[in-house]
MDTraj code that builds the backbone (N, CA, C; nanometers):
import mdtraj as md
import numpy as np

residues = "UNK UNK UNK UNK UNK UNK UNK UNK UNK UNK UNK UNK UNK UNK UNK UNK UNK UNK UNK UNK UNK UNK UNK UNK UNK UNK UNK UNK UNK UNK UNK UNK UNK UNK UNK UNK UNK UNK UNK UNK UNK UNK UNK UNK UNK UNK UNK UNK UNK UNK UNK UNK UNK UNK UNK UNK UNK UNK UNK UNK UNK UNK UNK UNK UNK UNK UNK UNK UNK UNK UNK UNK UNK UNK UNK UNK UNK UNK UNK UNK UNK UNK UNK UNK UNK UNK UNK UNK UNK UNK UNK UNK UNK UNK UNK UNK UNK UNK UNK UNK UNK UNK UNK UNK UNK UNK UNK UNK UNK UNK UNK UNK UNK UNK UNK UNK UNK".split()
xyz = np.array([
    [0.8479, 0.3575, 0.1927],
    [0.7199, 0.2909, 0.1861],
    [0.7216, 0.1766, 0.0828],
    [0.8349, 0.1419, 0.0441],
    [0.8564, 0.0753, -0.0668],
    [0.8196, -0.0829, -0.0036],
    [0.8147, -0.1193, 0.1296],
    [0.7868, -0.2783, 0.1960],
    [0.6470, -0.2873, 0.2281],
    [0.6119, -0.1565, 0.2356],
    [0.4553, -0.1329, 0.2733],
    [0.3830, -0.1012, 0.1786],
    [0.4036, -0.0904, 0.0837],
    [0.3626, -0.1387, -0.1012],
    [0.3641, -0.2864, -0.1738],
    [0.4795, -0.3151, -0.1113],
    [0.4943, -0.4634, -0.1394],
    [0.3938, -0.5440, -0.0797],
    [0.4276, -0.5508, 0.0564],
    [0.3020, -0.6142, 0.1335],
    [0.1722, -0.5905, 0.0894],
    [0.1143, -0.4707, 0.0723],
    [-0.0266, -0.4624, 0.0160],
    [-0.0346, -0.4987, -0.1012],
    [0.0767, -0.5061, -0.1703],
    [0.0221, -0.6055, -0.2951],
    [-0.0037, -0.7552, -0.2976],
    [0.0859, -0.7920, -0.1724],
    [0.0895, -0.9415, -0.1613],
    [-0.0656, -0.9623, -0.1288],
    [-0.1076, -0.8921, -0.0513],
    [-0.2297, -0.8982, 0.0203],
    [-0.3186, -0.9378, -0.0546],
    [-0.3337, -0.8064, -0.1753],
    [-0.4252, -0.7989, -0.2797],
    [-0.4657, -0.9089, -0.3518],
    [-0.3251, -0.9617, -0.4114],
    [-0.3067, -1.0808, -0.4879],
    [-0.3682, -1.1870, -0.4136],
    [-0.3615, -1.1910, -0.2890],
    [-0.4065, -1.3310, -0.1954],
    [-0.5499, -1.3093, -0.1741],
    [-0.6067, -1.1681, -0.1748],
    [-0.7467, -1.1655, -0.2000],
    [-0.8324, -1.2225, -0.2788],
    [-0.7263, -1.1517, -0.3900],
    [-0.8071, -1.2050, -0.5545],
    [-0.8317, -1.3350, -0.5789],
    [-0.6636, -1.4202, -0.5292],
    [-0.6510, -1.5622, -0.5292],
    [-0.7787, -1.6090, -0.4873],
    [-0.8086, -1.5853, -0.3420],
    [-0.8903, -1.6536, -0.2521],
    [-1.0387, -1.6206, -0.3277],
    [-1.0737, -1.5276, -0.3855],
    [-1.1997, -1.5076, -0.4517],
    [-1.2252, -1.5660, -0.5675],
    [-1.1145, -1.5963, -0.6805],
    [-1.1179, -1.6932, -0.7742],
    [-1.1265, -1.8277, -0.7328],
    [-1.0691, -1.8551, -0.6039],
    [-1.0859, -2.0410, -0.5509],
    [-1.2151, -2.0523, -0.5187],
    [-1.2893, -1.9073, -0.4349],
    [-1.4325, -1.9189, -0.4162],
    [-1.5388, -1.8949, -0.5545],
    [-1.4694, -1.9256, -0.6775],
    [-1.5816, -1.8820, -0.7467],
    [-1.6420, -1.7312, -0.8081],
    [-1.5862, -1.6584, -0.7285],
    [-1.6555, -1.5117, -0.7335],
    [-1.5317, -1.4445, -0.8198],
    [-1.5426, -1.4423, -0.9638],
    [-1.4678, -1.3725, -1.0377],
    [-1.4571, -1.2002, -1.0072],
    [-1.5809, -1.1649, -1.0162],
    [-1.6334, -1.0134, -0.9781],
    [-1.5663, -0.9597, -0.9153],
    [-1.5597, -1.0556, -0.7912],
    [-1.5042, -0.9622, -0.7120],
    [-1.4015, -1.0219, -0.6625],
    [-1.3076, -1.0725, -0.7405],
    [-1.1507, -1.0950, -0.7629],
    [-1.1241, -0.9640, -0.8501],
    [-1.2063, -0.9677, -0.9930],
    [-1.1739, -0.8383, -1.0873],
    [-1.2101, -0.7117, -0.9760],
    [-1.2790, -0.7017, -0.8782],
    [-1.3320, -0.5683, -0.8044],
    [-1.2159, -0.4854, -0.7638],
    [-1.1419, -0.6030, -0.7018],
    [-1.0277, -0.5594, -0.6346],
    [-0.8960, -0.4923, -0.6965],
    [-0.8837, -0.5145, -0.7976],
    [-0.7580, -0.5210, -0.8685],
    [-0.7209, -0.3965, -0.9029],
    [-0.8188, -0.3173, -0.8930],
    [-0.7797, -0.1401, -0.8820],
    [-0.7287, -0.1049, -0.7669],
    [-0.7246, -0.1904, -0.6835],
    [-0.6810, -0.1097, -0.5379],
    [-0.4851, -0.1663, -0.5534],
    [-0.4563, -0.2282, -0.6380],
    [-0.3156, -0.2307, -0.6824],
    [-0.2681, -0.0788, -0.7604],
    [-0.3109, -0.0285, -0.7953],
    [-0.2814, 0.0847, -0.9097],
    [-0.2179, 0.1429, -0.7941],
    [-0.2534, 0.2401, -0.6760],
    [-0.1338, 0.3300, -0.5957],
    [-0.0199, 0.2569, -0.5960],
    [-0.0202, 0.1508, -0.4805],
    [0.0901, 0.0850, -0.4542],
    [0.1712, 0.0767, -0.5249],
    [0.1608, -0.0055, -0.6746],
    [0.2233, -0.0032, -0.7971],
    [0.2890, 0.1272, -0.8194],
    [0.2160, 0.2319, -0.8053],
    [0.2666, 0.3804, -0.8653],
    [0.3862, 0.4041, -0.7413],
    [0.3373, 0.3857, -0.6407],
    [0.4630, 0.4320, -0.5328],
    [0.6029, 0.3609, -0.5580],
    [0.5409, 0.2132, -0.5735],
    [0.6907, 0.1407, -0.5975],
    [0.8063, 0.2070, -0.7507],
    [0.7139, 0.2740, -0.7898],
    [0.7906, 0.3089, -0.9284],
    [0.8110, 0.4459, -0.9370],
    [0.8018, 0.5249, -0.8487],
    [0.7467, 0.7130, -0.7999],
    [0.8845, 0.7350, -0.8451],
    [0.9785, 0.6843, -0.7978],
    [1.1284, 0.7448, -0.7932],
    [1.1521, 0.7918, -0.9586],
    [1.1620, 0.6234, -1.0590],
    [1.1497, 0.6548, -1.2043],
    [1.0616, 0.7560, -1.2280],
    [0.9069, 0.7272, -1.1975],
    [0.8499, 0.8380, -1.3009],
    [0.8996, 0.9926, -1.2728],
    [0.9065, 1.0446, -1.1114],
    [0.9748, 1.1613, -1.0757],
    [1.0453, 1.2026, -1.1118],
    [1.1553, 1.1241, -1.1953],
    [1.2945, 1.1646, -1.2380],
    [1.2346, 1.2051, -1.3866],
    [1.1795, 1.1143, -1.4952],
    [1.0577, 1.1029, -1.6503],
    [1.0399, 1.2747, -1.6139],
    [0.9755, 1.3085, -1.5206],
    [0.8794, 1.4231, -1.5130],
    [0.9566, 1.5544, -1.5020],
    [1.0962, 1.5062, -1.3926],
    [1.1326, 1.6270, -1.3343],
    [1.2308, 1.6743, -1.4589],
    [1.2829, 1.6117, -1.5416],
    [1.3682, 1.6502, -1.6543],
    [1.3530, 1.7581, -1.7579],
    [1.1772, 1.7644, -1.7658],
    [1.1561, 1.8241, -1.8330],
    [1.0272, 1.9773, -1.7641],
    [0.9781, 1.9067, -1.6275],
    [0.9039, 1.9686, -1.5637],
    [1.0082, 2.1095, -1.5050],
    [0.9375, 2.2477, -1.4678],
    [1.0056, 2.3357, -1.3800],
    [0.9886, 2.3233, -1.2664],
    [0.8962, 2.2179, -1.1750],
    [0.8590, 2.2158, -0.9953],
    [0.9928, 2.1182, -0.9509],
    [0.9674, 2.0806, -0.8416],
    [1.0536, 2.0154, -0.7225],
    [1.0084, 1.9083, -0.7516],
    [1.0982, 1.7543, -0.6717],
    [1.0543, 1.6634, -0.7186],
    [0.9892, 1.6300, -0.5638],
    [0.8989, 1.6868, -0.5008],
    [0.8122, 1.6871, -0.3981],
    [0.6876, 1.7084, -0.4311],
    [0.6137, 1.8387, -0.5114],
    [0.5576, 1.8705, -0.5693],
    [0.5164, 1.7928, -0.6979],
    [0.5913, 1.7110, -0.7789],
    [0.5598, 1.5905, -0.8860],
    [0.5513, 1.5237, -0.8555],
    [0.6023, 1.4421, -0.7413],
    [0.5505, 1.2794, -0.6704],
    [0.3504, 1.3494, -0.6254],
    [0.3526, 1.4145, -0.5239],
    [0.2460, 1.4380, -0.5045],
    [0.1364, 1.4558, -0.5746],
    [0.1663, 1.5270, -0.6862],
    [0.0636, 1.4936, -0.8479],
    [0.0767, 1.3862, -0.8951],
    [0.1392, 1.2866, -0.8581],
    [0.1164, 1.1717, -0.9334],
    [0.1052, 1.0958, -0.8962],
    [0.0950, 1.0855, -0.7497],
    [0.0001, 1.0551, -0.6525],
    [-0.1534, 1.0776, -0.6706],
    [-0.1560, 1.2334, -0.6787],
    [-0.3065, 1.2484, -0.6618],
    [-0.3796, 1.2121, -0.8089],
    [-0.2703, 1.2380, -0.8895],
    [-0.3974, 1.1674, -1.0472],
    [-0.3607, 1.0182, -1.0347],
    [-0.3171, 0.9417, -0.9673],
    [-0.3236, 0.8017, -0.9472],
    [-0.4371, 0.7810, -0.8906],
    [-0.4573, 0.8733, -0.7774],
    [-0.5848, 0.8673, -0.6584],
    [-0.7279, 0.8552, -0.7522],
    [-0.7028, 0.9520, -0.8588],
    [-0.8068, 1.0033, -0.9672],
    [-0.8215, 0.8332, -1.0499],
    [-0.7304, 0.8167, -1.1183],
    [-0.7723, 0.6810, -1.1898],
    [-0.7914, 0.5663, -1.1588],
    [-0.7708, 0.5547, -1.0033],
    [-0.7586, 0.4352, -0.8961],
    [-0.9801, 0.4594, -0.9314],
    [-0.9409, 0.5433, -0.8888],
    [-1.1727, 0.5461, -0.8475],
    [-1.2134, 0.5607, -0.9639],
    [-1.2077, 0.5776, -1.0754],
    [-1.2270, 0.6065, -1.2102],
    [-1.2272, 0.4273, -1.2252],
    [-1.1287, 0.3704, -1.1699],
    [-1.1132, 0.1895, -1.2182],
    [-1.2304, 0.1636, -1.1451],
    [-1.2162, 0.1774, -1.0327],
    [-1.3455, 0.1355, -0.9181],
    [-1.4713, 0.1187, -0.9455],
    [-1.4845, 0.2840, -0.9951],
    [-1.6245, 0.2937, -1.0536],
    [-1.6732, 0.1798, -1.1903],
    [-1.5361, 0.1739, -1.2991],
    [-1.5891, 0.1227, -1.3937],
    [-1.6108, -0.0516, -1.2984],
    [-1.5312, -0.0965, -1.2683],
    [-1.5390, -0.2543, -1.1837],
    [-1.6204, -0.2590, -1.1075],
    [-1.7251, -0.1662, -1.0392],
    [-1.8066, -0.1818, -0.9229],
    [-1.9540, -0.1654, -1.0056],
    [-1.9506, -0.1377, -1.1496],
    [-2.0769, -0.1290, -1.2454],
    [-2.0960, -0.2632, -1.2765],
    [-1.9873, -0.3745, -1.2477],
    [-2.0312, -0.5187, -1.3308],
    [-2.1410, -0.5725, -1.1998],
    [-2.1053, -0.5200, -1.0799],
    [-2.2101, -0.5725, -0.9370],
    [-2.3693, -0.5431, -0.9535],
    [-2.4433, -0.6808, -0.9425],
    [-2.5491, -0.6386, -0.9910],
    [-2.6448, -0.5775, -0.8763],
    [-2.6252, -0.5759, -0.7296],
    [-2.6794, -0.5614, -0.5839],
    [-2.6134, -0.4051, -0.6012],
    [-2.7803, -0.3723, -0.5812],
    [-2.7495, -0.1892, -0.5388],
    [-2.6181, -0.1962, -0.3930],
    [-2.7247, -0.2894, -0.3193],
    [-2.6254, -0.2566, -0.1901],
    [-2.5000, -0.2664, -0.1768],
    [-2.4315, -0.4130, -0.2467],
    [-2.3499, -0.4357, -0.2732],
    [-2.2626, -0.3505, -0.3465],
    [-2.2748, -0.2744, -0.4397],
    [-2.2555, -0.2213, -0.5162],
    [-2.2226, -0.0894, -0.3922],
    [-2.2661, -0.0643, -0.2949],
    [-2.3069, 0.0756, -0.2409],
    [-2.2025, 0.0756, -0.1433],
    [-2.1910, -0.1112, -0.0504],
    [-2.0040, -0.1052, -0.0019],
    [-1.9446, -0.1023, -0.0821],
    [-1.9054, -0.1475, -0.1805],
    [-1.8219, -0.1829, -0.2940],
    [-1.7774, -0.0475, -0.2898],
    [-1.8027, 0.0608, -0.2985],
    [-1.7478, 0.1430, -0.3340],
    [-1.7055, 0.2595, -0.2311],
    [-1.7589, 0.2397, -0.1465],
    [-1.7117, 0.2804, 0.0194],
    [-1.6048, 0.2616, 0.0426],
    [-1.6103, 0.1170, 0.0671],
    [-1.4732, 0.0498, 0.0981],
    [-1.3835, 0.0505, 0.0445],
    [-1.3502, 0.0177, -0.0935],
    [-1.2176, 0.0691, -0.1537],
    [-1.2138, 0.2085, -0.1881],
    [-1.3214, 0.3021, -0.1844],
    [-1.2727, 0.3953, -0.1966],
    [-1.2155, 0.5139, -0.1034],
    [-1.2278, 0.4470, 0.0363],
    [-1.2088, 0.4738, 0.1651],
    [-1.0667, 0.4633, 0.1390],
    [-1.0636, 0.2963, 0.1360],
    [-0.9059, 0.2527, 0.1069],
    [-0.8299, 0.3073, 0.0500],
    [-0.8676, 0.3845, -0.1325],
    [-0.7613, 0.4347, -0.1595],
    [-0.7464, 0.5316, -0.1499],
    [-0.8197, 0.6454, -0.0830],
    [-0.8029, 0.7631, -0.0192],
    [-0.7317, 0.7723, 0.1101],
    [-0.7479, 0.6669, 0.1710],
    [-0.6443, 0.6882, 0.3276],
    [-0.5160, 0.6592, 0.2659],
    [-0.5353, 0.5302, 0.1806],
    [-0.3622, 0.4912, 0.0964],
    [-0.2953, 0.5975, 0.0602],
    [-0.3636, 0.7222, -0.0496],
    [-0.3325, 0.7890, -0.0890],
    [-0.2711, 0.9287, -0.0063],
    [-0.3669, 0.9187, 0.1327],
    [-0.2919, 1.0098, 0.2171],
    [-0.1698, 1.0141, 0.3088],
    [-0.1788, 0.8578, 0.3296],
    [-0.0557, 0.8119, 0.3794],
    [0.0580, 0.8365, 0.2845],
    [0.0613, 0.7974, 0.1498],
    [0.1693, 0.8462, 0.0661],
    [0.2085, 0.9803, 0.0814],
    [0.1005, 1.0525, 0.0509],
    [0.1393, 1.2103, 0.0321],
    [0.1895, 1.2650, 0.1849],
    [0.1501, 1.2281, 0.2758],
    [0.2016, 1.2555, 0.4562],
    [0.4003, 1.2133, 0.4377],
    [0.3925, 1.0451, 0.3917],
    [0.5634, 0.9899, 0.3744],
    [0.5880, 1.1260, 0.3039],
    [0.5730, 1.1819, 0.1811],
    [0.6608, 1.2442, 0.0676],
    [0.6481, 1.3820, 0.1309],
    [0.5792, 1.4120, 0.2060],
    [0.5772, 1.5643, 0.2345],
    [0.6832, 1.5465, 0.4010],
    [0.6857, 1.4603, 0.4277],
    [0.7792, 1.4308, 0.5446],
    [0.9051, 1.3810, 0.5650],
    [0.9351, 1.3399, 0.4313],
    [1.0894, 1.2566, 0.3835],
    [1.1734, 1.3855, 0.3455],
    [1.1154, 1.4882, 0.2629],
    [1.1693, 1.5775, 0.2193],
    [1.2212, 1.7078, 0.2827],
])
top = md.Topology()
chain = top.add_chain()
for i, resn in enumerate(residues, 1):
    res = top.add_residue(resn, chain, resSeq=i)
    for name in ("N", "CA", "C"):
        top.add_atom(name, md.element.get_by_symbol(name[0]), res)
traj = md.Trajectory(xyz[None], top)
């Protein structure tokens, strides 16, 4: 999943881009939590190895936790970045939507790692 991390970052970045050319800082900064999985996957291998050295589980079982407390601080970012929106409503996709996003992201990871192994 390591090209399909890449790509969604490219994405991201071209989001943000395109929202800073339009003016709308907000929600250039809105977005920028939805990089945190991707980021974590591209680097899963290192931290797995950090963890498993000293951890007693499998290194199936530690990608997947660190996955899911990524999942945890991904919406933890969200929440704090989706408080600068001053539109209830706005504010009410805002947090739908990426948090949709990084929950399907997040399941797709954990589906690859429970299926590679």
């Amino acid at each position: 999943m390591l090209v399909e991390s890449l790509a969604i970052i490219a994405l991201i970045f071209a989001m943000a881009f395109a929202f800073l050319r339009a003016g709308k800082k907000e929600y250039a900064y809105g977005i920028l939590p939805l990089l945190l999985l991707p980021v974590v996957q591209i680097f899963l291998g290192y931290i797995t190895s950090f963890f498993a050295s000293f951890l007693p589980f499998d290194a199936r079982s530690i990608r997947v936790c660190i996955i899911c407390v990524t999942l945890i601080a991904a919406c933890i970012l969200i929440g704090l970045s989706g408080s600068r929106l001053h539109k209830r409503s706005l504010r009410t996709v805002y947090f739908v939507i990426c948090g949709l996003f990084t929950l399907i992201l997040a399941m797709f990871f954990i589906l690859d790692i429970l299926k590679n192994f």
